[in-house]
N, C-alpha and C positions, 0 to 999 in steps of 0.2 A: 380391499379398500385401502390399507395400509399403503402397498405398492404402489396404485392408481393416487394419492397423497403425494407423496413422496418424488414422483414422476413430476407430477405440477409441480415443487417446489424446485426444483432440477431445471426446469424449462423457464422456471420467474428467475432464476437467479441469472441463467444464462440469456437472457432477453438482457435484464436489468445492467449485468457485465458490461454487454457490447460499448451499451452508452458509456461506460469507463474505458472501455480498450480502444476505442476509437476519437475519444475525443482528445486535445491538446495540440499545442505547437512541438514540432519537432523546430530544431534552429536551422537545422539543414531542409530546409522547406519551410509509592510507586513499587508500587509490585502488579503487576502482572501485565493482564491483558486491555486495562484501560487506555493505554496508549496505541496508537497502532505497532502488532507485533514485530519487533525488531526481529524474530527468528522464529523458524519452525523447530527449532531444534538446538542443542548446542555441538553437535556435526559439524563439521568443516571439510571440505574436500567433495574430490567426486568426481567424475567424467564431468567436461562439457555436452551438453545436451543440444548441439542445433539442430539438426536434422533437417530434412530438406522439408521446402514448405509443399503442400498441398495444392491439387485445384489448379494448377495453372500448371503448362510444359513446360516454361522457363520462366525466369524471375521477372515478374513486372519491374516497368523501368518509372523509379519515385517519382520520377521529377515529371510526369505524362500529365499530369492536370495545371493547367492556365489558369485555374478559375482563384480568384481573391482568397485570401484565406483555406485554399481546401487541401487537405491532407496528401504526402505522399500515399502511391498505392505500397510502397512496402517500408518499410525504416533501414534505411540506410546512413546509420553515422557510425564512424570509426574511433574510438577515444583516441584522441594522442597520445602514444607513448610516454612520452615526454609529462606529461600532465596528470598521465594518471599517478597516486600517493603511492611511495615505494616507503615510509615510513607513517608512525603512528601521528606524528605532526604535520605532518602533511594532509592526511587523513581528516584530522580535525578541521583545519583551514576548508577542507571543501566540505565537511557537512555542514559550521556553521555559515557558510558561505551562501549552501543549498537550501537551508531549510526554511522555511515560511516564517515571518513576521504579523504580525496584529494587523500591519499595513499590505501585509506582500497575495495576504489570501480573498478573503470576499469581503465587500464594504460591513461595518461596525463591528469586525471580530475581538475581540479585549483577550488580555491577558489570563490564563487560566492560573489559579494554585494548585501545585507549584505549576513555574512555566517549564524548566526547562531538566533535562537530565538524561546525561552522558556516562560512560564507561562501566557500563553495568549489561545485562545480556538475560532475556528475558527466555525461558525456558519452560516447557509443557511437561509433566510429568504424569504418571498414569494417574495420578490421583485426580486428575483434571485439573487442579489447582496453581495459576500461573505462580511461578517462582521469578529470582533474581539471583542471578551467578555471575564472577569477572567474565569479562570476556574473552572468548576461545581464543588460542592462540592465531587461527585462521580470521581472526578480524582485525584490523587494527585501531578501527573506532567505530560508535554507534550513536546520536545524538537524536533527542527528542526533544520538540515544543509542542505545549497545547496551549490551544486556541480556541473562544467558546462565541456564539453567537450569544448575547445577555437576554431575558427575559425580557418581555416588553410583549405592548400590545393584544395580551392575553395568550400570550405566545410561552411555552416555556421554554428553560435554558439549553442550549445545544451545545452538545461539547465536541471538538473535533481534536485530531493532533495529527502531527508527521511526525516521522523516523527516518533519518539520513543514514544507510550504513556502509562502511566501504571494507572491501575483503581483500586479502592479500593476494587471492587468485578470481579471473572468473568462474573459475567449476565450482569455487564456495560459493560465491553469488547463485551462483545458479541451483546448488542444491539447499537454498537456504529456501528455494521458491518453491522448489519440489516438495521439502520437508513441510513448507507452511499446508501446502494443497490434503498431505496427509491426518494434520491435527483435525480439521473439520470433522473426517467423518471417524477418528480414533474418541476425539470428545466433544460430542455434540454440544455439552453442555461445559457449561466453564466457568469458574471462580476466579474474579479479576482481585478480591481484596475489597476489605472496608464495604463490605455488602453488596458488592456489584456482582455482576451474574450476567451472562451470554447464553443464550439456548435457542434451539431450533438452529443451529447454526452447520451452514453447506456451503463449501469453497468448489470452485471450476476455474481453472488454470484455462486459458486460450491457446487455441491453433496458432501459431506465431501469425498466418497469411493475414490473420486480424486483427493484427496489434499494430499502430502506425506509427507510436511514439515511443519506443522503446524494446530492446529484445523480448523480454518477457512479462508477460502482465498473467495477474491471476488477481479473482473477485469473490470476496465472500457476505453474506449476508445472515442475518437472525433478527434476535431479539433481545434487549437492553432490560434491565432492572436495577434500581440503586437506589440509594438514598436522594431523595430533593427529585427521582424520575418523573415524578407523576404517574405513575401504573407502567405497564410493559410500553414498551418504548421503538421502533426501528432499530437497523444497527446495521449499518456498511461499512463497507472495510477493502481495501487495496492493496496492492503490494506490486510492483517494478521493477524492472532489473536494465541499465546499461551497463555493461562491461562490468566490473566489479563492484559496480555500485547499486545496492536495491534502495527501493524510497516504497513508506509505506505511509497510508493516510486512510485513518478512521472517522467514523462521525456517528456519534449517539444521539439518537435522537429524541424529542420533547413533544409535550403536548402541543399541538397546532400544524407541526409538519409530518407532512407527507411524506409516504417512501421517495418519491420523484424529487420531493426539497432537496433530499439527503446527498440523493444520487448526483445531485447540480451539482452542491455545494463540496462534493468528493470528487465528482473528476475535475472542478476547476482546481482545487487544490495539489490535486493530482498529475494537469497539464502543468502545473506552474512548475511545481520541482523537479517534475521530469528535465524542465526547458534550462532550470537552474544549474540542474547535475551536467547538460550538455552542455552548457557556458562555460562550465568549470573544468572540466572534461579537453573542451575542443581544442 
């Protein structure tokens, strides 16, 4: 029965995914775990991971759909050179450049306490208990906002936030994505600080053939506890990768909304910065 559990929860999370990995514009077509997690790990380095896509003999061509608004079939954007941050100041300029505003995410979002915070590096330890350490030398910056939907309408509070982070190489991008896929199932359960608490919690990393806006997307989902929650609560979670830069966007969720609110309200947050980092990028 266990297993047969388990398996549904494997099959919701990876349904629930899609709608994150496929949705957004591509342009070319505090301590812990409260925020969305800037890292799996404090790792740095590591192969690049492309590998050849799946399911088709050769690379679909992006640009094959006419229709308004509809997604390449594969993501194809190249960072410029030129633009990508070859220092820690430079770095800085494109996260706060990328990451979401009260105005930049979904209509009535407000100001969370605290909003915002940068050069710190959030880490997992076995104790399950998210920590805070400088950060690796394989990053050169990591910035975070949150952003809450306010109480109203018998609705309770929702809290959301991004995480812009840019890495010196993309193989640390890229295994900052690998690392994250691994904490799910090393700590299911998880101590964010200040009473809050993650459980039930299962990451699934995507087939690249399925992600439109970005090299790498991975999706995680559980369940929220905290002070002010109102009882156990939703809890989505994202993470992204173009070239050396991930972007990650969480949402806890409150009395009144639905998993599928959550899910809206995470990929549009999630298309936005993706479209941000590729402005910035291009």
């Amino acid at each position: 029965m266990k297993l047969m559990l388990v398996g549904t929860r494997v099959a919701a999370v990876a349904a629930a995914g899609v709608l994150l990995a496929g949705c957004g514009g591509s342009a070319s077509k505090d301590t812990g775990k409260s925020d969305p997690k800037p890292s799996g790990s404090a790792k740095q380095g590591g192969p690049a991971t492309g590998g050849e896509k799946t399911g088709a003999s050769e690379k679909p061509d992006p640009k094959q759909s006419t229709l308004p608004g509809a997604l390449p079939s594969a993501y194809d954007f190249t960072p410029n050179p030129d633009r990508v941050p070859k220092n820690a100041a430079q770095a800085r300029k494109l996260t706060r450049n990328a990451a979401l505003g009260e105005n930049d995410w979904t209509a009535g979002m407000v100001r969370h306490t605290p909003y915002e915070s940068a050069g710190s590096w959030t880490v997992l330890p076995d104790s399950c208990v998210w920590t805070r350490s400088a950060l690796p030398s394989g990053i050169l910056d990591s910035f975070t906002r949150r952003l809450d939907i306010p109480a109203q309408g018998g609705k309770g509070r929702v809290q959301g936030a991004v995480t812009v982070t840019v890495h010196r190489t993309e193989a640390g991008a890229d295994r900052e994505i690998k690392d994250t896929v691994q904490e799910s199932f090393r700590c299911p359960e998880q101590e964010l600080g200040g009473g809050q608490r993650l459980s039930g919690l299962m990451s699934l990393q995507f087939d690249q053939k399925d992600v439109r806006n970005a090299d790498a997307s991975l999706f995680e989902a559980g369940k929220y506890t905290g002070p002010q929650s109102g009882g156990v609560q939703d809890y989505v979670w994202s993470k992204s990768r173009i070239g050396p830069v991930t972007t990650a966007v969480s949402v806890k969720g409150a009395k009144g909304y639905t998993n599928t609110d959550l899910l809206r309200i995470a990929a549009e947050g999630g298309a936005k910065v993706l479209y941000r980092v590729e402005l910035e990028l291009k």
